[in-house]
C-alpha positions as CSV (number, residue, x, y, z in Angstrom):
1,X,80.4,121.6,-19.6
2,X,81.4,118.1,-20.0
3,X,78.1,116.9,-18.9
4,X,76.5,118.7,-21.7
5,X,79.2,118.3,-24.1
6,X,78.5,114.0,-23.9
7,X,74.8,115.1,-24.0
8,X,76.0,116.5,-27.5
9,X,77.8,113.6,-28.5
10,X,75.4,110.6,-27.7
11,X,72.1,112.9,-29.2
12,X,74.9,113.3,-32.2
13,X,75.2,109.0,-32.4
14,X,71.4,108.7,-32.3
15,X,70.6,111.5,-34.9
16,X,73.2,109.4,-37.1
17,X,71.7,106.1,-36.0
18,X,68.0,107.6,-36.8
19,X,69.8,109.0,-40.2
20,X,71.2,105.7,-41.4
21,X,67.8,103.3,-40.5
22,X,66.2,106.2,-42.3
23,X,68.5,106.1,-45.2
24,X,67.9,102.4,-45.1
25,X,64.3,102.4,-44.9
26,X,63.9,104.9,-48.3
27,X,66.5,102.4,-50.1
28,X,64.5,99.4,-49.2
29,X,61.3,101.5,-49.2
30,X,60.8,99.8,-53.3
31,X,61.3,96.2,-52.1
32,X,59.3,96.8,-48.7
33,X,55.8,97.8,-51.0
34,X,56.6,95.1,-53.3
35,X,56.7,92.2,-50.9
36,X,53.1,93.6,-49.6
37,X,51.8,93.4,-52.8
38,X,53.5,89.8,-53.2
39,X,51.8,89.2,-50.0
40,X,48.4,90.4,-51.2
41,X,48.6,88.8,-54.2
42,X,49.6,85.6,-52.8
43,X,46.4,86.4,-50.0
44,X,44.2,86.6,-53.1
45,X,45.7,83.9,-54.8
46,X,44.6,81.6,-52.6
47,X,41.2,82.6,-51.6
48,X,40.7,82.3,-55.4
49,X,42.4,78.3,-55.6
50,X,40.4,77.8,-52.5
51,X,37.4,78.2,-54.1
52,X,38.8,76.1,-57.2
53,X,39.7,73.2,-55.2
54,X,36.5,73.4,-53.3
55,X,35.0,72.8,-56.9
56,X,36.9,70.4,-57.9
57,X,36.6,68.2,-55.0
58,X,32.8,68.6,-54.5
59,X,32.3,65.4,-56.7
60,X,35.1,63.6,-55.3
61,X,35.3,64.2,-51.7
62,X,31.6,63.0,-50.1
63,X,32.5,64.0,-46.7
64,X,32.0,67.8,-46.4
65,X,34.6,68.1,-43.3
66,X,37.4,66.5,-45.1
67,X,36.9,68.8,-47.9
68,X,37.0,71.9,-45.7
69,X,39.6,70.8,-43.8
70,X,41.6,69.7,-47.1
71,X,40.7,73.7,-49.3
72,X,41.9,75.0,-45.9
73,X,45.0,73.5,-45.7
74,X,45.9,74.0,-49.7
75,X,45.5,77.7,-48.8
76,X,47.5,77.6,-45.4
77,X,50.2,76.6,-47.1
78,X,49.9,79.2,-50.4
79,X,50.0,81.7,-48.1
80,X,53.6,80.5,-46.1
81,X,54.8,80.6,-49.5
82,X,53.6,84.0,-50.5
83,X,55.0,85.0,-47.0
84,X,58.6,83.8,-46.9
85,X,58.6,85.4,-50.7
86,X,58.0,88.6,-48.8
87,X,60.7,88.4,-46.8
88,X,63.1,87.3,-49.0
89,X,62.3,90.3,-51.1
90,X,63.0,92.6,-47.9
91,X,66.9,90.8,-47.9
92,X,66.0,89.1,-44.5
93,X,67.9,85.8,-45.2
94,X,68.8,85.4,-41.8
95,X,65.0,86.3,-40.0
96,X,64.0,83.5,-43.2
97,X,66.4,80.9,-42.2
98,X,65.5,81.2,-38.4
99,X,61.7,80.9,-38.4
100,X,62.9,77.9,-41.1
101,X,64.9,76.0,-38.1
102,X,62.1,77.3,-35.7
103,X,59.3,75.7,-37.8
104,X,60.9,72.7,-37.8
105,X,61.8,72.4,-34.4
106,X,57.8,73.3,-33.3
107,X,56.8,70.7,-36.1
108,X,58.8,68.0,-35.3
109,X,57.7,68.5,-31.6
110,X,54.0,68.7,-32.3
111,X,54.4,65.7,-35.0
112,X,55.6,63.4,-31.6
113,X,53.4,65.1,-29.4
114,X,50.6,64.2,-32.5
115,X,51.4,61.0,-33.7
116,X,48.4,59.2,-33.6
117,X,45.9,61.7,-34.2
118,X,48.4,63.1,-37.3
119,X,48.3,59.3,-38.1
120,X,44.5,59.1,-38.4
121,X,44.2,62.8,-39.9
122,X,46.7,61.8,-43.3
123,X,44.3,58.5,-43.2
124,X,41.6,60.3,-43.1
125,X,43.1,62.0,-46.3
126,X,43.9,58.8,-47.9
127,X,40.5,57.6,-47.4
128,X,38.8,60.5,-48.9
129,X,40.1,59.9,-52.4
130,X,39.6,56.4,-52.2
131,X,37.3,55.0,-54.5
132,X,36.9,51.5,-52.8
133,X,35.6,53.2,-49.5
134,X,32.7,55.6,-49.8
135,X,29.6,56.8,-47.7
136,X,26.2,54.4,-47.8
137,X,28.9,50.9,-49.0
138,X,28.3,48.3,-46.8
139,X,32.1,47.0,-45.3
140,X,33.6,44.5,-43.0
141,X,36.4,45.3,-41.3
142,X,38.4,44.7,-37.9
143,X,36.1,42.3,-37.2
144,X,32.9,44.3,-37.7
145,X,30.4,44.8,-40.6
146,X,28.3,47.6,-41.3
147,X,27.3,50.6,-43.7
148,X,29.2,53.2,-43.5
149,X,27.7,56.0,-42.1
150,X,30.7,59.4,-41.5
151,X,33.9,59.7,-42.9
152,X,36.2,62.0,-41.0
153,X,39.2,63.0,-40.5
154,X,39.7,61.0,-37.4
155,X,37.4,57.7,-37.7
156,X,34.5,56.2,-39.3
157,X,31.5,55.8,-38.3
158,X,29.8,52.4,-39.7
159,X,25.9,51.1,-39.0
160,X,25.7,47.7,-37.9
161,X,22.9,45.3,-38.8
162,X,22.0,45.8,-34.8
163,X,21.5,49.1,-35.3
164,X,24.7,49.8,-33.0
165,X,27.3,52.6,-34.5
166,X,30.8,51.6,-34.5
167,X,33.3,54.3,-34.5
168,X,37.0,53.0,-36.2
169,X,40.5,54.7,-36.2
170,X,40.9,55.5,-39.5
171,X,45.0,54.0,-39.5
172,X,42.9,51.1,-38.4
173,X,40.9,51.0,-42.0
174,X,43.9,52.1,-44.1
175,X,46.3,49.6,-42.3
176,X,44.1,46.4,-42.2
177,X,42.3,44.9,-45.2
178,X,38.5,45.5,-45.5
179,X,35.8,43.7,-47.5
180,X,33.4,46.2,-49.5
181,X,30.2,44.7,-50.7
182,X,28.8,47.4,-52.7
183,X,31.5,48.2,-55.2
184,X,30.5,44.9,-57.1
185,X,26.8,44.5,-57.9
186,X,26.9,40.9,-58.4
187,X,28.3,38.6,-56.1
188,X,28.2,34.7,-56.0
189,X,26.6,33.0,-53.3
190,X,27.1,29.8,-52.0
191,X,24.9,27.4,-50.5
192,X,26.0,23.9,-48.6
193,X,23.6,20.8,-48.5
194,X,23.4,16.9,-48.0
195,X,21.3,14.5,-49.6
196,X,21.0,10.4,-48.3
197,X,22.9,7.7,-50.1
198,X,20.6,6.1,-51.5
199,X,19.9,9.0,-53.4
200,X,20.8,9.4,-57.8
201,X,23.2,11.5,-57.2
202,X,22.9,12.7,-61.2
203,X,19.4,13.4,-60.6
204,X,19.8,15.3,-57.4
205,X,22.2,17.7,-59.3
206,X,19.9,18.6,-62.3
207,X,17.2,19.1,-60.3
208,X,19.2,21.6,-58.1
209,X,21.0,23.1,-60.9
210,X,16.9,24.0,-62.6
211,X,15.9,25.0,-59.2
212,X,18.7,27.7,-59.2
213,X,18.5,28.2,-62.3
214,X,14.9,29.5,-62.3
215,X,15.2,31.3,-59.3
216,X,18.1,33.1,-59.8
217,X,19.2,33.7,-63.5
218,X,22.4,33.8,-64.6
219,X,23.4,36.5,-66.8
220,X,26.5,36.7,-69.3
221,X,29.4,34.8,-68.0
222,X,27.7,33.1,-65.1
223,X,26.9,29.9,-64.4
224,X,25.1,27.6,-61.8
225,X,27.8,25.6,-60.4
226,X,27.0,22.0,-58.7
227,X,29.9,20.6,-57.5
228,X,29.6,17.3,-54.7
229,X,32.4,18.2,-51.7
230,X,32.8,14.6,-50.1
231,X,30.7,11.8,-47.5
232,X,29.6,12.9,-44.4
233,X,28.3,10.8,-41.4
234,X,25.0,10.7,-42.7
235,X,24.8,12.2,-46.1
236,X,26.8,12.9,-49.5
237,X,27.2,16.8,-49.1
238,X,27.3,19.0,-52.1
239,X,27.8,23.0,-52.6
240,X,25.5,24.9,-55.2
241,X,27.0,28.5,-56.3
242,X,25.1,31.0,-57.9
243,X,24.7,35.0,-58.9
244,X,22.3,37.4,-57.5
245,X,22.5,41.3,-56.6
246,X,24.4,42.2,-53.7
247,X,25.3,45.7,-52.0
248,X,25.5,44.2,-48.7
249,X,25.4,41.2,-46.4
250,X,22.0,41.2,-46.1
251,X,21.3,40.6,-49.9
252,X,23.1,37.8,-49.4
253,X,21.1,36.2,-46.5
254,X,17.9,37.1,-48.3
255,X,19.1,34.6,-51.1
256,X,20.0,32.1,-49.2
257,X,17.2,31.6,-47.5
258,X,15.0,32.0,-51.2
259,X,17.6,29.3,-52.3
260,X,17.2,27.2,-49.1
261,X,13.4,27.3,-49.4
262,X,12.7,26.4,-53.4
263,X,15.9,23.7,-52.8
264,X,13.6,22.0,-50.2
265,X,10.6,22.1,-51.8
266,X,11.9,20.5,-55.0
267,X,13.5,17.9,-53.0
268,X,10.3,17.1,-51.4
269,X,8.1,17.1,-54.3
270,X,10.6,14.3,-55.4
271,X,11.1,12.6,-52.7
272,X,15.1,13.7,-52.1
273,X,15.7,12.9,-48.4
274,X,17.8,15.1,-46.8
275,X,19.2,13.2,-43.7
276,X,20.2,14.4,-40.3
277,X,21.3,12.8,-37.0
278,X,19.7,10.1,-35.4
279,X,20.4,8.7,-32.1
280,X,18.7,5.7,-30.8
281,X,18.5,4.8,-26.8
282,X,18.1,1.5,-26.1
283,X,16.3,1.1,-22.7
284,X,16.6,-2.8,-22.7
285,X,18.0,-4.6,-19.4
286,X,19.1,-8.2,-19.5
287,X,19.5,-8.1,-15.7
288,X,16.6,-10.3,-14.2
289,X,14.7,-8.9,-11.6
290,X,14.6,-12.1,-9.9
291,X,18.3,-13.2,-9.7
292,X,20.0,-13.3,-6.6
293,X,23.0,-11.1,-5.5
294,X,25.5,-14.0,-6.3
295,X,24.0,-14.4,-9.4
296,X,24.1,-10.6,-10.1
297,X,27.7,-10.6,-9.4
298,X,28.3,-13.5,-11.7
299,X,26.4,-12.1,-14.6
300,X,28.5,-8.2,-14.0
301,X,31.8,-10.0,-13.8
């Protein structure tokens, strides 16, 4: 009789138990089927912004991975809020503030696991809405030039004149300073020479100055600049520094060597010498074959 009457009791504490959750659950039942629907909504809230945002950065972002990776994470984090809306609606403050601390715990654990590929992931970001840094530009950076071939969101991937790929960090790009050819398209080119000094020096430079001038001419603004930088060994040297078209370093070599060849060719149609080193070896021997040793000695000394 005992046995049974605790039997009683405890299925009595359970019924209760099962009453009360019950009694709970109908109360909250209201709150419950509204944070699904905040849930939902917040689900088809961001599939909708997702496509949005895709839109929107279509035009600005070249690099199709970046943009994925960039709608994705816009809609990742739409959806943590929709969720922790949900639960605050159910009253779970506490269950809210733990997976709060627990979040951060796991982030800042995977953020120092992570550093330097989190590092070159936010650079990656950086350099998608950069204006200065875009696919097909022609760049020199860290010591190598190139065109820019992939922007992701762990490196970049640039072309060298070679033909050889480089592959660069992208901290590496954002943290160090890079030259970008093809955001300008003019650039000024200069060209060093050196004439003799016997040369008119006046004469040398106009004639230059309507070389250039013909070959390459200047639009509004511009100017062919002569300017003579100082003496050398063998010749007065002079820079010339004019316009032209450039998108990358190879635009640049092609005038140069245009500029080098019409520069020459003017110079020799008027007789402009442009000097170089000469080293003369004098063979002579005042030695006589004929002289004896003492008198050998006596010529050395």
């Amino acid at each position: 009789m005992f046995d049974n009457f605790d039997i009683y009791k405890s299925l009595g504490k359970l019924g209760g138990k099962l009453q009360e959750w019950l009694d709970a659950i109908v109360l909250n039942l209201p709150n419950f089927i509204l944070a699904i629907l905040v849930f939902i909504f917040f689900l088809l809230l961001a599939k909708y912004l997702g496509k949005v945002f895709n839109r929107l950065f279509l035009n600005r972002i070249r690099q199709d991975s970046i943009r994925l990776m960039t709608v994705k994470v816009i809609k990742a984090l739409i959806i943590l809020v929709g969720f922790f809306v949900a639960l605050d609606l159910l009253n779970l403050d506490k269950a809210l503030t733990s997976i709060l601390a627990g979040a951060g715990v796991v982030g800042l654990a995977i953020g120092l696991a992570l550093q330097g590929t989190l590092n070159n992931t936010f650079s990656g970001l950086i350099l998608s809405f950069l204006p200065e840094l875009q696919i097909g530009d022609w760049v020199e950076t860290n010591d190598y030039a190139g065109q820019v071939i992939e922007i992701n969101l762990r490196n970049i991937v640039i072309k060298q004149a070679d033909n050889n790929y480089v592959v660069i960090p992208n901290s590496k790009i954002v943290e160090e300073p890079f030259k970008n050819y093809s955001r300008t398209s003019r650039s000024r080119v200069m060209l060093e020479c050196g004439i003799a000094y016997n040369s008119n020096l006046e004469e040398v430079r106009k004639l230059t100055l309507k070389t250039i001038e013909k070959l390459y001419k200047p639009q509004a603004n511009e100017e062919v600049e002569f300017m003579y930088t100082g003496f050398g060994d063998s010749s007065i040297n002079f820079v010339v520094r004019f316009w032209t078209d450039v998108t990358k370093n190879r635009d640049i070599l092609i005038a140069k060597n245009n500029a080098i060849i019409a520069v020459k060719k003017a110079f020799d149609k008027n007789d402009i010498n442009i000097p170089f080193p000469i080293r003369t070896i004098d063979f002579s021997n005042k030695l006589s074959l004929n002289s004896t040793p003492e008198n050998s000695s006596e010529q050395e000394l």
